[in-house]
N, C-alpha and C positions, 0 to 999 in steps of 0.2 A: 188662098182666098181669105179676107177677113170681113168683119163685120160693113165695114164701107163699102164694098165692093157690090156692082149692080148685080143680080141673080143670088144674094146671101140670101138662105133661110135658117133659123134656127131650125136644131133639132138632140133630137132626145140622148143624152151618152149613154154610157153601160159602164157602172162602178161597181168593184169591190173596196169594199169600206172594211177599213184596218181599226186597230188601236193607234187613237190619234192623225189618224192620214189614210191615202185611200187611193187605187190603181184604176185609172183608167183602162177598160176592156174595149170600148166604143167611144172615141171622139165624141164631141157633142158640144153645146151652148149650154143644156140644163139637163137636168134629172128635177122626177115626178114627186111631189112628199107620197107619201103613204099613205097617213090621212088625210089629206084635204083635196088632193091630186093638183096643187098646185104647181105649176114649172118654176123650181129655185133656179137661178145662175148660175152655173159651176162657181164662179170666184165670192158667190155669198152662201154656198154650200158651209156650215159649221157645225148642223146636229143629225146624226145616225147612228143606227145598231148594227152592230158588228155582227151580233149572234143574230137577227133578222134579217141583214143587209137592205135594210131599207134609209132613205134620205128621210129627212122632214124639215120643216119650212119654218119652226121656228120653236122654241124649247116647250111651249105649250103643246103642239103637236107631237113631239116625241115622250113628254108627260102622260100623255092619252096612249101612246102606244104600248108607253111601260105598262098600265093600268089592263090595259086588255091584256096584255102578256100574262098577266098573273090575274085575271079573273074577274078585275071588279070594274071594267066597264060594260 
């Protein structure tokens, strides 16, 4: 089934996020950022932490995340 096909829905995958790359656990269209809870694309997926294994939606959002990480958001 792909995206053309009548009955598609997006839905949410399950990643482990590597250094530099990242394994799919659960099939999916997108994963959630972190902070914002917005749904990235798998294919525009480019910024996450490996040590939190979280996605984010864009380099300002994983900025915010570092910050909380170490205390000062």
């Amino acid at each position: 089934m792909n995206i053309l096909d009548s009955g598609f829905s997006p839905s949410e995958a399950q990643i482990r996020y590597l250094d530099a790359d990242y394994v799919v656990l659960k099939p999916g269209t997108f994963v959630r950022c972190a902070i914002t809870g917005r749904p990235i694309p798998i294919e525009d997926l480019a910024y996450w932490s490996v040590d939190r294994q979280e996605p984010y939606a864009n380099a300002e959002a994983a900025f915010t995340a570092y910050k909380r990480s170490i205390g000062e958001a």
